[in-house]
C-alpha positions as CSV (number, residue, x, y, z in Angstrom):
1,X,38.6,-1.8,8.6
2,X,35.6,-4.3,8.7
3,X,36.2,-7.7,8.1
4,X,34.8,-9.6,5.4
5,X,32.1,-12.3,5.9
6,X,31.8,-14.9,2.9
7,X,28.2,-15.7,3.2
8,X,26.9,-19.0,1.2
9,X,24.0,-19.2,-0.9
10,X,21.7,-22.6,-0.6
11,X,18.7,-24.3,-2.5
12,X,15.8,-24.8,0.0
13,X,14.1,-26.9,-2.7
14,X,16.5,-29.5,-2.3
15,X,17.3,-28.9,1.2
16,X,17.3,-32.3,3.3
17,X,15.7,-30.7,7.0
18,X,13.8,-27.3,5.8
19,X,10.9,-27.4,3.7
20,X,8.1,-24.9,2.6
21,X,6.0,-25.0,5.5
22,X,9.0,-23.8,7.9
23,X,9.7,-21.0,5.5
24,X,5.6,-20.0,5.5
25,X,6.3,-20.3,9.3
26,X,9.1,-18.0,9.4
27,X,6.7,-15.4,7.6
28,X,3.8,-16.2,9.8
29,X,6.4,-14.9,12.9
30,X,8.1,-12.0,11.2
31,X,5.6,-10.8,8.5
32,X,8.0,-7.4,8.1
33,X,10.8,-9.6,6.5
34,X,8.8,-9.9,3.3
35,X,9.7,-5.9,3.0
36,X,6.3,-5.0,2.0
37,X,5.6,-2.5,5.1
38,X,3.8,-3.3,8.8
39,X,1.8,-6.2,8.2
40,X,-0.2,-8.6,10.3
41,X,-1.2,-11.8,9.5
42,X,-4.8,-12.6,9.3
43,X,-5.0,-16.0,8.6
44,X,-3.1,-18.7,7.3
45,X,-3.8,-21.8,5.3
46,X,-6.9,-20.2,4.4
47,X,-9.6,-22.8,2.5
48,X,-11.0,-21.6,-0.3
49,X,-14.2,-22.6,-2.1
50,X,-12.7,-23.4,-5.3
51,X,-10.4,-25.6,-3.7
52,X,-6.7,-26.0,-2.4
53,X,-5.5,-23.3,0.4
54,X,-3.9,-19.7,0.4
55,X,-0.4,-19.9,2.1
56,X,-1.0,-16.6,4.1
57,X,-3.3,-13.6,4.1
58,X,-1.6,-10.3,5.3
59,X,-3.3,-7.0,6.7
60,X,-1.4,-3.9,6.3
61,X,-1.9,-1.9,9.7
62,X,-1.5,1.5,8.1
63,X,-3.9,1.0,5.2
64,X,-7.6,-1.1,3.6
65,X,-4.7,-3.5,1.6
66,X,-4.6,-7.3,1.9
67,X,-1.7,-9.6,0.5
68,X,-2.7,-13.1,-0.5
69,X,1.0,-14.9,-0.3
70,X,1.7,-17.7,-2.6
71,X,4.9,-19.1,-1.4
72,X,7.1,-22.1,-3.7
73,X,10.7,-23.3,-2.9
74,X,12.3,-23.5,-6.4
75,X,11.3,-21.5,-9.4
76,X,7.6,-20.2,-10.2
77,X,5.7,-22.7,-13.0
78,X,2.4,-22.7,-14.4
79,X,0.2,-24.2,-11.7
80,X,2.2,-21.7,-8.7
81,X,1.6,-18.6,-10.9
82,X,-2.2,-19.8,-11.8
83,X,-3.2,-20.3,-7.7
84,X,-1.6,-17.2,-6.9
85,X,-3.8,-15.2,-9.4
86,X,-7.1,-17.3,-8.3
87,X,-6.3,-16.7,-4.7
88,X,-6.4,-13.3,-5.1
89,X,-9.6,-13.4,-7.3
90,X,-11.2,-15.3,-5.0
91,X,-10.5,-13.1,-1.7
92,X,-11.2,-10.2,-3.8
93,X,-14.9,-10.9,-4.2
94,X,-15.8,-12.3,-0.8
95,X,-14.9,-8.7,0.8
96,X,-14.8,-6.0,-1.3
97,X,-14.5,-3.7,1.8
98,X,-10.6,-3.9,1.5
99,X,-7.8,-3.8,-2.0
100,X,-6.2,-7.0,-2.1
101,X,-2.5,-7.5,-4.1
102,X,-1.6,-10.7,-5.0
103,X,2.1,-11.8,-3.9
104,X,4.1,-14.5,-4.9
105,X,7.3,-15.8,-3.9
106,X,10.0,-18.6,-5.2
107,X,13.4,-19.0,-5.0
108,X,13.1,-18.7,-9.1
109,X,11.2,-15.7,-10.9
110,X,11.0,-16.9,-13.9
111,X,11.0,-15.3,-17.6
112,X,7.8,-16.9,-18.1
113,X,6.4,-15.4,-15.2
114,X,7.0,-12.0,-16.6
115,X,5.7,-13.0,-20.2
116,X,2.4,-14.2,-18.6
117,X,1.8,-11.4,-16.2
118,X,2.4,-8.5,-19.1
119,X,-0.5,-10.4,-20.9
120,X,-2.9,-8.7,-18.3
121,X,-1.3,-5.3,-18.7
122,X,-1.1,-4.2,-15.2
123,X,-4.9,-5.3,-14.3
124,X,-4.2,-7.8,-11.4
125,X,-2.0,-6.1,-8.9
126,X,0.5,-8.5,-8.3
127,X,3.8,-8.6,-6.3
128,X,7.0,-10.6,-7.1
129,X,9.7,-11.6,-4.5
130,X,12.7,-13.6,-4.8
131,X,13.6,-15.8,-1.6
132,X,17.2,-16.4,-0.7
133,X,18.6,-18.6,1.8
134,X,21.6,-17.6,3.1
135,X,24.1,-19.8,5.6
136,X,26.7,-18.4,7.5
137,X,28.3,-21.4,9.6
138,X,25.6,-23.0,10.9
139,X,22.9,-20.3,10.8
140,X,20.6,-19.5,7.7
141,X,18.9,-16.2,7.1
142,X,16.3,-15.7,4.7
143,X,16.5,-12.6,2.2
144,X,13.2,-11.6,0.3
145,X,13.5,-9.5,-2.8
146,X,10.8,-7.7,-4.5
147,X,11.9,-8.1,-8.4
148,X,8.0,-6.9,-9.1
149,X,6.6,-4.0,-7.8
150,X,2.9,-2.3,-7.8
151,X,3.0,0.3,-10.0
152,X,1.3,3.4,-8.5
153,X,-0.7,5.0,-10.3
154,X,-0.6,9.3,-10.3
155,X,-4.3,9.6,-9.5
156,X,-5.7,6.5,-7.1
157,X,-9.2,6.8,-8.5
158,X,-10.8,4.0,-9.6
159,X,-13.2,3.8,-12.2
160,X,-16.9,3.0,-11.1
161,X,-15.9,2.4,-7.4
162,X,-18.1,5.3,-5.8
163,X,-20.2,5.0,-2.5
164,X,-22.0,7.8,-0.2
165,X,-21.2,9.3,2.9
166,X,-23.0,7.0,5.0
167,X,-20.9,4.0,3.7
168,X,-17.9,5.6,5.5
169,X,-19.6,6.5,8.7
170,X,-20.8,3.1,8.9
171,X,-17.0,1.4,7.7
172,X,-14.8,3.7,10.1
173,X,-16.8,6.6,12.7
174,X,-18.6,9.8,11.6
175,X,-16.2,11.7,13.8
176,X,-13.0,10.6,11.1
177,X,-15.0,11.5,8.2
178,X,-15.8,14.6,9.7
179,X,-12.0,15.1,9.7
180,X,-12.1,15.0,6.3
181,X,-14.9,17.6,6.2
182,X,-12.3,20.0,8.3
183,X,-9.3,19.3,5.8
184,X,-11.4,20.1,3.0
185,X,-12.1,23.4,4.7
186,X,-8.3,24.0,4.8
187,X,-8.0,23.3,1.0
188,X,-10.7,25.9,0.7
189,X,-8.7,28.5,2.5
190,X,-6.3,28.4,-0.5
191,X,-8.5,27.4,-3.7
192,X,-12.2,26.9,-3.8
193,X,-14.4,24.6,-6.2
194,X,-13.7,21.2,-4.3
195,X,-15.2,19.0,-2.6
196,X,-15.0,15.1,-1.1
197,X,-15.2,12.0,-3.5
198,X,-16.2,9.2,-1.9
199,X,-14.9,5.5,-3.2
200,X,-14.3,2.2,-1.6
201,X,-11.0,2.6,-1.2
202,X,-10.4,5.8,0.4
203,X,-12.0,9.6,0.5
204,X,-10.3,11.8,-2.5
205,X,-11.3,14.7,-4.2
206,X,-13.4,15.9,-7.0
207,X,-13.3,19.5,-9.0
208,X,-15.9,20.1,-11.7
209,X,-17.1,16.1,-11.8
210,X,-13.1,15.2,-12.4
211,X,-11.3,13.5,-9.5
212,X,-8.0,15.3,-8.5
213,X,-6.4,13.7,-6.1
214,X,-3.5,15.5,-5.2
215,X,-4.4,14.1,-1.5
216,X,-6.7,11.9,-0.4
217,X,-8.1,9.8,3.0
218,X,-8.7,6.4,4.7
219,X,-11.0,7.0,7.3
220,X,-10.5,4.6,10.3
221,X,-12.4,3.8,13.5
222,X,-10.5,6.4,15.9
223,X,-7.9,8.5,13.2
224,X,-8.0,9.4,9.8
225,X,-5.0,8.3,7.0
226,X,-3.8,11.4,4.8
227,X,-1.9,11.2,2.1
228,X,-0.2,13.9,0.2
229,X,0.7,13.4,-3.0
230,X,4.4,15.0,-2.9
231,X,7.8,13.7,-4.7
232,X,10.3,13.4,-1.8
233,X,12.1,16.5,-0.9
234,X,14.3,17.8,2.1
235,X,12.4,20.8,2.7
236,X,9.0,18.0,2.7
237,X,11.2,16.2,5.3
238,X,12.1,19.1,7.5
239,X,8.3,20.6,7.6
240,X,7.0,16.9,8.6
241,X,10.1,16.4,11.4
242,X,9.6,19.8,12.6
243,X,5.7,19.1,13.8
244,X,4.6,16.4,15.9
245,X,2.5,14.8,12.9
246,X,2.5,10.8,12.8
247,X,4.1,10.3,9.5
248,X,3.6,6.5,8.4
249,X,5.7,4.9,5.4
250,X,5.9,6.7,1.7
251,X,4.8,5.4,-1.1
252,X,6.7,6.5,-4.4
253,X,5.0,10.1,-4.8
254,X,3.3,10.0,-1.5
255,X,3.6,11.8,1.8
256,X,1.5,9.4,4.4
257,X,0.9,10.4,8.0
258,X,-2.0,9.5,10.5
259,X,-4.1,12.4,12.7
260,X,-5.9,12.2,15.6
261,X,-8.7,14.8,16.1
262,X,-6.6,17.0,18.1
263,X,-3.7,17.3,15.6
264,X,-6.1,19.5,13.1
265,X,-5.5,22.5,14.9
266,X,-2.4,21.4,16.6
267,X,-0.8,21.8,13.0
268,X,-3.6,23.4,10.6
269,X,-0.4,25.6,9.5
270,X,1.4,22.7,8.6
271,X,-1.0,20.4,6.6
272,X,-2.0,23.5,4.7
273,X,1.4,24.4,3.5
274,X,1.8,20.4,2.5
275,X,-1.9,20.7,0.9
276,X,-1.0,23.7,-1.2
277,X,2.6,22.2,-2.2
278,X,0.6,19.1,-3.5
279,X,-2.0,21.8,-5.2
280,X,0.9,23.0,-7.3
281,X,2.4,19.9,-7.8
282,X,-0.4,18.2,-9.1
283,X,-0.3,17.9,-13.2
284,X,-2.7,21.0,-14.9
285,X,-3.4,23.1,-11.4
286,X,-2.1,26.5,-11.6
287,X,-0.4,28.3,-9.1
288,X,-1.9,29.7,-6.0
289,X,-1.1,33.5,-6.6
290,X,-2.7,32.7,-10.3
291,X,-5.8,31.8,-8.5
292,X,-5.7,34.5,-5.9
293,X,-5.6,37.0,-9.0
294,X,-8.5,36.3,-10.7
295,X,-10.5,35.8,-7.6
């Protein structure tokens, strides 16, 4: 039988020794504590033109997204929810080659927090997370809960966002765009009539003029990101555990896993088999034998 651990919940607000900046600190060291996958921190107490400083700006390693971090001890007010919104504007628009999500945290989410950000109707992507402090004798541990998430949308293609080929080449190497090329072709060994979409964000795909993205990729300088739009499932698990294919963290309804070069042939098999389940599951696509019969 375990024993039980009474664990004390404190205010850092009104803490006497600890104060914001040792909590930003704390971040700064362990950026994975935030929960919000593997992150690296690009700069701190970044200035910005408009004025004041952004706590911390975080670089996922696995993707093209950026997290401006507003951090407050206390609840969230006005002027906390207001910088956190125009930090994220601001960062936005100096580099449009990466997605930035604005992230703000406070001891205190506040109702009023909620009533303001429903007033933008899920246009600024914005993350919520509630800081704990927790003592235990004389040791404190910090617990970060995200009481907002980013709601992901079904199809990831955004509206008026295209670019060219060339773009890509330039952003990651023609060699991992030509994976793309060669992942397309396995797509085509099961249904024809696609072909590559390229956005800002990532590399999807487009049937007819219509995006359908039931996968899509981010390009980068030596690999290529796939993801595979898939609810979780056992036999999805099994397939993925069985190869040797670098799966990275899901995302809701998202298979994600990273090649190299010499995976495409290592596990064409695979990847097909994951590409044609995420055919089928994809909303208004009929089945493959359907498509096979009136070939």
């Amino acid at each position: 039988m375990e024993n039980f651990i009474k664990l004390e919940s404190i205010s850092l607000k009104d803490h006497p020794e600890i104060n914001e900046k040792w909590v930003q600190q704390k971040i700064i060291d362990y950026p994975s504590i935030l929960g919000l996958g593997d992150l690296s921190v690009w700069k701190s107490e970044k200035i910005q033109q408009s004025g004041g400083r952004l706590d911390i700006l975080l670089q996922d390693n696995d993707s093209d997204t950026r997290y401006t971090v507003e951090l407050q001890l206390g609840k969230t007010d006005e002027t906390h929810i207001i910088r956190t919104i125009e930090y994220w504007d601001n960062e936005r628009k100096r580099n449009q080659n990466y997605r930035y999500v604005a992230v703000i945290i406070a001891e205190e989410i506040t109702n009023r927090f909620f009533n303001v950000i429903s007033l933008f109707n899920g246009s600024i992507p914005i993350i919520a997370i509630q800081l704990k402090a927790i003592k235990y004798k004389n040791e404190l541990g910090l617990d970060f809960t995200t009481v907002l998430g980013l709601v992901e949308p079904d199809d990831p293609d955004p509206p008026d966002d295209s670019v060219d080929r060339t773009y890509w080449e330039k952003r990651a190497s023609k060699e991992t765009v030509k994976m793309a090329d060669i992942l397309l072709s396995f797509i085509d060994g099961f249904v024809g009539g696609f072909d590559l979409k390229y956005n800002r964000p990532y590399i999807g795909l487009m049937q007819n003029g219509l995006a359908k993205n039931f996968v899509y990729f981010v390009p980068k300088r030596d690999s290529l990101i796939v993801n595979v739009r898939l609810e979780k499932a056992d036999t999805v698990d099994k397939m993925i555990d069985n190869s040797d294919l670098d799966q990275l963290a899901n995302k809701k309804t998202w298979y994600r896993f990273r090649l190299k070069h010499k995976d495409l042939a290592a596990n064409k098999d695979v990847i097909t088999e994951l590409f044609k389940m995420a055919y089928e599951f994809y909303p208004g696509n009929p089945k493959i034998e359907e498509h096979h019969n009136h070939a």
